[in-house]
GUGUNU-964073 format. One record per residue (C-alpha): y, z, x. Coordinates in pm, 1 decimal, decimal comma. Each point is the difference from the previous one (the first is absolute). Layout:
<dobas>
doba py:Y; pz:Z; px:X
...
</dobas>
This chain:
<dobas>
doba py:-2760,8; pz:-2243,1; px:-1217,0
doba py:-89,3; pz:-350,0; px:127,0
doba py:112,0; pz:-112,0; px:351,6
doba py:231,2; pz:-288,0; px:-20,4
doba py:-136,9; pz:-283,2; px:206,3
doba py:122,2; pz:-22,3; px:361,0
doba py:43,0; pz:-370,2; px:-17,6
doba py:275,5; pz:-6,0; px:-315,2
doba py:87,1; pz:163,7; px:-355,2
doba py:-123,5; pz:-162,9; px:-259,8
doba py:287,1; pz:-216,5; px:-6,4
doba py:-66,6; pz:-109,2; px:359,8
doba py:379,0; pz:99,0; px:75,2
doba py:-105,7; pz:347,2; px:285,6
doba py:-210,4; pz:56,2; px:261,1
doba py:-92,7; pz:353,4; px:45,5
doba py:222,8; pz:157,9; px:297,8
doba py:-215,6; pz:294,6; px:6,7
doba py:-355,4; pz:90,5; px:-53,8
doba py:-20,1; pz:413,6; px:-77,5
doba py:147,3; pz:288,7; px:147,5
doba py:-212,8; pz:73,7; px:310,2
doba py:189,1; pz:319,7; px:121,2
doba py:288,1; pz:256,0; px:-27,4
doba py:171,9; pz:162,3; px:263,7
doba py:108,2; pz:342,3; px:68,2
doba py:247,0; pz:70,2; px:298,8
doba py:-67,3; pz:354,3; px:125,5
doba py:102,6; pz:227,8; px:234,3
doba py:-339,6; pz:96,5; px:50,3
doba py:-265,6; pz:-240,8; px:-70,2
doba py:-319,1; pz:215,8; px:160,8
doba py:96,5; pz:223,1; px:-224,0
doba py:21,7; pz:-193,6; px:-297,4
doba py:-306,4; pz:-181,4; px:101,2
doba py:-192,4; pz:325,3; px:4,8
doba py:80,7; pz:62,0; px:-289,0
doba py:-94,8; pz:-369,3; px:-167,5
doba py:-337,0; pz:3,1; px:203,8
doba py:-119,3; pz:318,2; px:46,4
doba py:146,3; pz:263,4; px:-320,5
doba py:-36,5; pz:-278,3; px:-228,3
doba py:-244,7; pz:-203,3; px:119,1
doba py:147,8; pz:-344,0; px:-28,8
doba py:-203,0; pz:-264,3; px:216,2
doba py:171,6; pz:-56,9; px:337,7
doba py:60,2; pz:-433,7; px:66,0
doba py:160,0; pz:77,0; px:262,6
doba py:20,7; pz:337,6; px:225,5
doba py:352,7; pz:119,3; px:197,2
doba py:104,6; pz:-272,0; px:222,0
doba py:272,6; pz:22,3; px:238,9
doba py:193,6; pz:-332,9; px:90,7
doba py:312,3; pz:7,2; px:200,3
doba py:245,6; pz:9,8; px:-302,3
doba py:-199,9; pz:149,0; px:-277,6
doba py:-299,0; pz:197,3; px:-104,3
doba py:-198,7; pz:-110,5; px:-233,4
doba py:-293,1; pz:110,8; px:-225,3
doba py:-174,8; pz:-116,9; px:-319,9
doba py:-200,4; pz:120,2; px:-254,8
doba py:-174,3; pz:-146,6; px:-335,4
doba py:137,4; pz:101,3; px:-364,3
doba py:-191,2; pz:-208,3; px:-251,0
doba py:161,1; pz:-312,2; px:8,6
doba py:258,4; pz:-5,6; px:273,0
doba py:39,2; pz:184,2; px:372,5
doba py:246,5; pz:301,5; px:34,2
doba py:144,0; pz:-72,4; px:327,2
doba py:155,1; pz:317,8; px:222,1
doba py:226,1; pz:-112,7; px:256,1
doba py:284,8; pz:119,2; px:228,1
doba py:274,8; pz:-217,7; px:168,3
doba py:73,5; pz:41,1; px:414,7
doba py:-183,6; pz:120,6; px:300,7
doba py:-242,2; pz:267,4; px:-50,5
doba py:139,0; pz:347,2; px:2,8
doba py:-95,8; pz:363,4; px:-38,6
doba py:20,5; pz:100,6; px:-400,4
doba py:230,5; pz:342,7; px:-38,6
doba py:-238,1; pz:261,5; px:-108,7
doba py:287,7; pz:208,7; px:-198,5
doba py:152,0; pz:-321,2; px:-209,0
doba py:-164,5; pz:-119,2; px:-274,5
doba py:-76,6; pz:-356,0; px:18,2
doba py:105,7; pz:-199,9; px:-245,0
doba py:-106,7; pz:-360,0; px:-111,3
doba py:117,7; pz:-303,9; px:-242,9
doba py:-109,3; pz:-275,9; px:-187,4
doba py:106,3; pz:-286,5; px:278,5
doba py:-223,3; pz:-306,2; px:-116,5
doba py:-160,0; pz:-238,8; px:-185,7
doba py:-255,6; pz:-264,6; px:180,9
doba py:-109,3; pz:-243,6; px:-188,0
doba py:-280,2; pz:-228,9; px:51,2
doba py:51,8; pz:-366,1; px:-40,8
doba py:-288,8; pz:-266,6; px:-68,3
doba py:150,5; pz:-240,9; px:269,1
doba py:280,1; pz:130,7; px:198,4
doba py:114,3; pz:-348,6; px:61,2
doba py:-1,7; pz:-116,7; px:-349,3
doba py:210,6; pz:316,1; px:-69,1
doba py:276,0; pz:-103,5; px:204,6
doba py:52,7; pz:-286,7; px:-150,3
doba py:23,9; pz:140,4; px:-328,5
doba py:256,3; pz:241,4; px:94,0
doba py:232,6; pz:-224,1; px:141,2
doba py:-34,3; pz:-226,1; px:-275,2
doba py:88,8; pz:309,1; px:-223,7
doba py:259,0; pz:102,9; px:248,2
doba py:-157,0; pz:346,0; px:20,4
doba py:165,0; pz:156,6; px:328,7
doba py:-241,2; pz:9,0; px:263,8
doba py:-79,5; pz:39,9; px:320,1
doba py:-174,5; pz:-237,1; px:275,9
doba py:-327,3; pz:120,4; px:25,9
doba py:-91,7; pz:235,3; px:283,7
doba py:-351,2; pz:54,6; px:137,4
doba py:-170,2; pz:278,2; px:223,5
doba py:-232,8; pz:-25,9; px:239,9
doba py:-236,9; pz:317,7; px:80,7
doba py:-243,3; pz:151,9; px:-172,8
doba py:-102,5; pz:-133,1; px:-299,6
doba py:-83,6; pz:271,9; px:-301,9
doba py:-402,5; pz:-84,4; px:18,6
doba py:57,3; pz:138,4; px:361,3
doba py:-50,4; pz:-399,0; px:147,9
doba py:320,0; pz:-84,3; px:253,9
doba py:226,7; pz:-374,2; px:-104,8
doba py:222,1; pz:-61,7; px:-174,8
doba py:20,3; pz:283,7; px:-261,8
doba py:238,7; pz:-30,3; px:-272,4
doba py:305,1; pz:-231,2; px:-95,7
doba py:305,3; pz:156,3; px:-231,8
doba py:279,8; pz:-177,2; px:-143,0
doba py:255,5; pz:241,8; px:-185,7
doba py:181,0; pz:-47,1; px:-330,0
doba py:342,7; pz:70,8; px:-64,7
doba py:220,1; pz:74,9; px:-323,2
doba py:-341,0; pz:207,3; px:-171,8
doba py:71,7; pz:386,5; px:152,0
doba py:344,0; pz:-126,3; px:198,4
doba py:247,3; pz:-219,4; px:-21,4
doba py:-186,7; pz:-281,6; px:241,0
doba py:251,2; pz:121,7; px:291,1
doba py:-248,1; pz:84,9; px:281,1
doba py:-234,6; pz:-297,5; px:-64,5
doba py:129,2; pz:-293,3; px:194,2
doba py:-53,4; pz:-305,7; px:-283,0
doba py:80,1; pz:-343,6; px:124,4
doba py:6,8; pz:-146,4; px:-374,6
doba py:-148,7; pz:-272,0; px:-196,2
doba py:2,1; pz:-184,1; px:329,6
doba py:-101,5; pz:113,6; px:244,9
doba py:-154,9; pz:303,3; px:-104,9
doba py:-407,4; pz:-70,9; px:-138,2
doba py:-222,3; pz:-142,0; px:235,0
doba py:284,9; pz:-242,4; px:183,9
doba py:-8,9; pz:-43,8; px:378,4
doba py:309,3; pz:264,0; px:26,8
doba py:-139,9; pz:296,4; px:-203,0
doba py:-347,3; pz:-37,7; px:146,9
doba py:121,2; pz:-66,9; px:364,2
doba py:248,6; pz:303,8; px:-94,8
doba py:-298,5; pz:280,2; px:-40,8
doba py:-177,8; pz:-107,4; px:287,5
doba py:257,8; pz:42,9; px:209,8
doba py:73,1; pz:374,7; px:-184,3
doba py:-303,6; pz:55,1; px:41,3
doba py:-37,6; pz:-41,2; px:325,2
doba py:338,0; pz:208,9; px:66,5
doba py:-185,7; pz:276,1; px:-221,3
doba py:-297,7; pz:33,1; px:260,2
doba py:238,7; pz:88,0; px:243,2
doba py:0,3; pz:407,7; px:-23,0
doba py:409,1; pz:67,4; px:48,3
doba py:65,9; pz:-281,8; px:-295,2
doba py:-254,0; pz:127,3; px:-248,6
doba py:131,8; pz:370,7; px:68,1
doba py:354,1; pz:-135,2; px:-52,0
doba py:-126,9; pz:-165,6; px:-372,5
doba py:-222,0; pz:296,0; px:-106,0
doba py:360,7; pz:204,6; px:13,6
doba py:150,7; pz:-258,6; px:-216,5
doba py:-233,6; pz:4,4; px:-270,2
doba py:133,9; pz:49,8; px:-369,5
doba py:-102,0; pz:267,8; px:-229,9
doba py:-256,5; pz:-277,9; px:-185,0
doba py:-186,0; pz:-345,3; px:20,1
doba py:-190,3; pz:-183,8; px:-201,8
doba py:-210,2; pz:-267,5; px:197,6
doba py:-275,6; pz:-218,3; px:-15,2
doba py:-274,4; pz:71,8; px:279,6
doba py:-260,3; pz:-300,3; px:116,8
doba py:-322,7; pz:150,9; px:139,3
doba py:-234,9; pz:-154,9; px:272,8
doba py:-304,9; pz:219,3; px:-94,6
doba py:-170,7; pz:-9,0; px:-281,7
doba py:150,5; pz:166,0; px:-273,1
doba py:-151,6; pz:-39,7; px:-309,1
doba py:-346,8; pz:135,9; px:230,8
doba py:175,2; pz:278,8; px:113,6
doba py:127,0; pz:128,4; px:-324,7
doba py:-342,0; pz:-40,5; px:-180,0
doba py:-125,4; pz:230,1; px:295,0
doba py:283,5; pz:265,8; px:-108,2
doba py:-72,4; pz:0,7; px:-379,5
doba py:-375,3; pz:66,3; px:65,6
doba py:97,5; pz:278,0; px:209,2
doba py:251,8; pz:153,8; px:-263,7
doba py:-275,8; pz:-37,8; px:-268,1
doba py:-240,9; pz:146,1; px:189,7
doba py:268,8; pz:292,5; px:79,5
doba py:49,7; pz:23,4; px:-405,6
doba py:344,8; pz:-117,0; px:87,6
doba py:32,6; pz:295,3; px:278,3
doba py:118,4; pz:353,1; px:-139,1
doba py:232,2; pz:-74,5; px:-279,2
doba py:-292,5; pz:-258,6; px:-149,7
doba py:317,4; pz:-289,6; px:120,7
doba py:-100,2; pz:-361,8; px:-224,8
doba py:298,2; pz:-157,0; px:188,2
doba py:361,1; pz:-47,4; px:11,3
doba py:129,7; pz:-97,3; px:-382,6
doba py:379,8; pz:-45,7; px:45,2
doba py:266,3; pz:-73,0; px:263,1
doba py:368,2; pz:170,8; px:-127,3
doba py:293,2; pz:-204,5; px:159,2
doba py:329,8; pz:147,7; px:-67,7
doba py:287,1; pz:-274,6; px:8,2
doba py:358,7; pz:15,6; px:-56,3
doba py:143,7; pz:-319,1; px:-147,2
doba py:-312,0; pz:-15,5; px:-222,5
doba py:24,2; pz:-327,7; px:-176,9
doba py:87,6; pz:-169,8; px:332,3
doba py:-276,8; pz:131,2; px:168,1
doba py:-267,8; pz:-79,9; px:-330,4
doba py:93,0; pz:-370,1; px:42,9
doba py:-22,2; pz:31,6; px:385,1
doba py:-352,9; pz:127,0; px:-24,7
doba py:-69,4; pz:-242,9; px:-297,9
doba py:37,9; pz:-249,8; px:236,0
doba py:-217,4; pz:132,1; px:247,2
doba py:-335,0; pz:45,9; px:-243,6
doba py:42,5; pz:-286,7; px:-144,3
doba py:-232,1; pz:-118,7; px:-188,2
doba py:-94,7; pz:326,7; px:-86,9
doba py:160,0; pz:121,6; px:-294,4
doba py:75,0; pz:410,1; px:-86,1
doba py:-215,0; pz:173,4; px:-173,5
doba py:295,8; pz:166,9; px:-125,6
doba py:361,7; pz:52,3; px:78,7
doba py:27,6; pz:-34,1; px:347,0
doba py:-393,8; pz:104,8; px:35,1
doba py:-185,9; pz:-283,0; px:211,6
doba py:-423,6; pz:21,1; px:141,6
doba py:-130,4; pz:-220,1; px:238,3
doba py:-383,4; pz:-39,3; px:-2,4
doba py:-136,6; pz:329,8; px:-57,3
doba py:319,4; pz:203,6; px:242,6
doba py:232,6; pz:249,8; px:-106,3
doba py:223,7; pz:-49,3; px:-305,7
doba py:377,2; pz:-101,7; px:187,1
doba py:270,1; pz:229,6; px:-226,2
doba py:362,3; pz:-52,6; px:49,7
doba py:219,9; pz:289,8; px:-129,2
doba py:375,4; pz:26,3; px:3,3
doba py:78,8; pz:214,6; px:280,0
doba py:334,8; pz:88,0; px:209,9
doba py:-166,6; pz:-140,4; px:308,1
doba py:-249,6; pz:-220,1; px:79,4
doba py:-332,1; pz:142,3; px:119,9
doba py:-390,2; pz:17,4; px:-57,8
doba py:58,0; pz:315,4; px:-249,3
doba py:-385,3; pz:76,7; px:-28,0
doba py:-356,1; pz:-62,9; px:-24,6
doba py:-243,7; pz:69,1; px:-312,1
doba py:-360,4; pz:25,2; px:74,6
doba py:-311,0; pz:-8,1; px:-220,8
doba py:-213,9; pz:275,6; px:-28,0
doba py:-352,5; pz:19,2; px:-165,6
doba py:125,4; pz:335,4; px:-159,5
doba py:333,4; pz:111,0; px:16,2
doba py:-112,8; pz:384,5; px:-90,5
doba py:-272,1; pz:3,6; px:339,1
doba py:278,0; pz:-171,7; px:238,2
doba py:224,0; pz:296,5; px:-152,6
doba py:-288,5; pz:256,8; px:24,5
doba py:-2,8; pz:-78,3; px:367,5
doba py:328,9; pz:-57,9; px:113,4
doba py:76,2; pz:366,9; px:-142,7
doba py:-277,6; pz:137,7; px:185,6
doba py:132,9; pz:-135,6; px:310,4
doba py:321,5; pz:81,5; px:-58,4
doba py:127,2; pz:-345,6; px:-0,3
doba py:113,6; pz:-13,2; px:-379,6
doba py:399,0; pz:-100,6; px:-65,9
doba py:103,9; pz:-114,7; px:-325,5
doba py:-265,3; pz:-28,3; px:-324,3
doba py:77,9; pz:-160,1; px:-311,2
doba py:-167,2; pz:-133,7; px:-304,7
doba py:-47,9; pz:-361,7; px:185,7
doba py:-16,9; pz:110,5; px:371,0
doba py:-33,9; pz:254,4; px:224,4
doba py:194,1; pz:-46,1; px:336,3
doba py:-136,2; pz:80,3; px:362,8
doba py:267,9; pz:280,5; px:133,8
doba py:226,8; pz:-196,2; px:192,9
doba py:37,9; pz:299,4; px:258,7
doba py:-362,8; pz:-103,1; px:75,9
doba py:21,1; pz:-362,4; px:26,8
doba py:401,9; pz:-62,3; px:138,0
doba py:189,8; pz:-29,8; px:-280,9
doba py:-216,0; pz:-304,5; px:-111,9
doba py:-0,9; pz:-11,7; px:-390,2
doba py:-411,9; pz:-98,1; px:-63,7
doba py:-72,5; pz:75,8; px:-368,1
doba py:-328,2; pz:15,7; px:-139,2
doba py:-106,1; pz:-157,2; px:-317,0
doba py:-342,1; pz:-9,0; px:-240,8
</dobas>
């Protein structure tokens, strides 16, 4: 499928909000345990090892075409070793080509957004700076109510917005504010995520790895599709419509950005990231070990599921 042009469509009337899907997050109780089992039982290359910031822990690891993310939301704490852990589908990150041209675009679309708010620490590539920038996007997975869009106006790159998420981010640095947000956060976000580092190097670096893994113990090619569950579905097409623009679907509701994950919405009586499918060089040797390690849930003729009592209730589905 041919990447529409960053600079317009061919009818010169959109700029390109977002670039590709750069990772998903999963919120977990227990993200050294889910990270074990990413890096070490399936041998997934590790971006980034178990990091522990004052509100979060974070980890990362390479699937193909996208990082799996693993973190976990407050102070660090002891994990119970009698109840199970369980994990969801929290985010989407995507990748922008210019985080500045973005914003402009989505206040010109009127795409709910939030002022964009940066972190300083260390970077992914291990360097220390300025590390990431995130602006969130409402009315995709929610209904836009926790992301505070100042409109047409002054949301984008105006003097408010952009004096507005330096001055949150500032209050975020502060250890007894961030604590206070990580408690607030919703069930999902979708976002778009600036890097300082080099990411395009980094990622080349992580797919020579896989291949020279053979795509780690279940032979992994990379992540094919994305399964968003929405309720108010036709709302919610035309909300994300507006987002991709000028990337048309592939197919009802179906969108790919360049080379990523296939983005899926389904009906659903809640909104949520429902699952993930991956590609497999051979469905029957990714079954053939996951049964020999005890770690096979559902098989059908298309898929074969990793039991969710092994990986937190995720739904991860394997496909040839």
């Amino acid at each position: 499928m041919a990447v529409p042009d960053h600079d317009a469509s061919p009818q010169g009337h959109y700029r390109s909000i977002v670039r590709r899907i750069d990772h998903i997050v999963i919120k977990t109780d227990d993200p050294y345990a889910l990270f074990s089992l990413f890096a070490n039982t399936l041998q997934f290359p590790v971006v980034w090892g178990v990091r522990e910031y004052d509100f979060f822990v974070s980890c990362g690891v390479f699937a193909g075409n996208v990082y799996l993310e693993a973190v976990r939301f407050g102070p660090t704490q002891n994990v119970s070793s009698t109840k199970p852990a369980k994990a969801i589908f929290w985010g989407v990150a995507f990748e922008p080509h210019c985080l500045h041209d973005s914003l402009d675009e989505l206040a010109k679309r009127n795409i709910p957004h939030s002022p964009p708010f940066y972190s300083i620490g260390v970077r992914i590539d291990g360097e220390k700076g300025l590390a990431w920038t995130n602006v969130t996007l409402g009315k995709l997975l929610d209904d836009g109510g926790k992301t505070v869009y100042l409109g047409r106006r002054w949301g984008g790159n105006s003097l408010v917005n952009i004096t507005l998420g330096k001055l949150s981010s500032k209050l975020l640095a502060i250890p007894l504010v961030s604590r206070v947000i990580a408690k607030m956060m919703g069930d999902t976000m979708i976002y778009i995520c600036e890097y300082t580092h080099d990411n395009a190097k980094l990622m080349d670096l992580a797919k020579n790895d896989l291949t020279s893994r053979g795509g780690g113990e279940i032979g992994l090619d990379y992540v094919k599709e994305v399964i968003l569950g929405v309720t108010d579905f036709e709302n919610r097409v035309t909300s994300w419509e507006n987002l991709l623009k000028p990337t048309e679907p592939s197919s009802q509701a179906t969108w790919r950005l360049e080379n990523g994950p296939f983005i899926r919405l389904i009906p659903n009586q809640q909104n949520a990231i429902n699952a993930l499918v991956l590609k497999v060089h051979s469905l029957a040797k990714a079954k053939a070990y996951l049964t020999k390690e005890g770690m096979c849930g559902e098989v059908t003729e298309d898929h074969v599921c990793i039991a969710k009592s092994i990986i937190q209730g995720l739904d991860i589905r394997l496909v040839e």
